[in-house]
N, C-alpha and C positions, 0 to 999 in steps of 0.2 A: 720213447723214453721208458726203460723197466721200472718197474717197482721200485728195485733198491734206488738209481738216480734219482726217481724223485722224491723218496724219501731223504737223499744227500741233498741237496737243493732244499728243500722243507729245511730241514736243519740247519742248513749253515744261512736261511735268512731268517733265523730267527721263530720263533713258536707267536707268539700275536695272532692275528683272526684266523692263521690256519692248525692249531692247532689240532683242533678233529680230526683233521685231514692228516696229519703227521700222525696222529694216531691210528687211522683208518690204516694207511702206508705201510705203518711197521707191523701192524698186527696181518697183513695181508703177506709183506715178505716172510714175517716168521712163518706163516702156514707153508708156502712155497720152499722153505730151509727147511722146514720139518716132514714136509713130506718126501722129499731128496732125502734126507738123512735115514728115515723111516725105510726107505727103499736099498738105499746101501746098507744097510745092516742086514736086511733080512736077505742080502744075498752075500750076506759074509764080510761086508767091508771093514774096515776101520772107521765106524762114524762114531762121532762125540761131542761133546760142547766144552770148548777152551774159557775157562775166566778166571778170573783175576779178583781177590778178596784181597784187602791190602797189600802186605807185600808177600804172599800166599799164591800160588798158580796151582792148577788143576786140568785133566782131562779128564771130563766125567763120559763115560761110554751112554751111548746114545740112549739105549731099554734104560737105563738108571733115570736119567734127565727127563725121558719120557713118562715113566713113572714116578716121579719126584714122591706124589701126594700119596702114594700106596706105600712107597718104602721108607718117606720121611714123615707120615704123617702132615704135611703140611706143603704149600706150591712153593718152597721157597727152602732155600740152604745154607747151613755158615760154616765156615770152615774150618770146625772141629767135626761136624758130618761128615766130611770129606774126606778125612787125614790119606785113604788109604788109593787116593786119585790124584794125592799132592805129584807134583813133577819137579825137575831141578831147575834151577834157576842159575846158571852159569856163562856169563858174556850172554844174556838172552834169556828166553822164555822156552823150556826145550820141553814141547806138549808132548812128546814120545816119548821122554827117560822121567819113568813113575819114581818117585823117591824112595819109594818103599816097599820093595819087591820081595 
């Protein structure tokens, strides 16, 4: 079973005595997603991180996300930090058409 299944399984029964453990999980996939990410970038890719601030979407490029704390001062973002990573929102969530080009 990988990482992320049993992180999906943790989750979908519920947080109760295994919580740690759904923690341990998710903090061990993200390493494994960020170092994939870290590695397509530096050899040219398109890597980024897609999310979703209410009814707000975003593709924030992977060096940004990765540096959060250097160029935001802070580990964490809202989505007036953002504006210039916003994407359109049309029948869908379209993480490749930036709003504001």
């Amino acid at each position: 079973m990988t990482n992320l299944q049993s992180f999906k399984s943790l989750q979908s029964n519920g947080f109760g005595k295994n919580f740690e453990k759904l923690i341990d999980l998710a903090c061990k996939y993200y390493r494994d997603e960020a170092e994939v990410l870290e590695i397509k970038s530096r050899l040219g890719g398109l890597a980024g991180v897609c999310i979703g601030i209410k009814d707000r979407y975003f593709f924030i490029p992977w060096n940004i996300w990765a540096n959060m704390k250097d160029i935001f001062g802070r580990k964490y973002v809202k989505a007036d930090d953002l504006s210039r990573y916003e994407v359109i929102f049309r029948q869908g969530v379209r993480f490749l058409d930036y709003k504001y080009e």
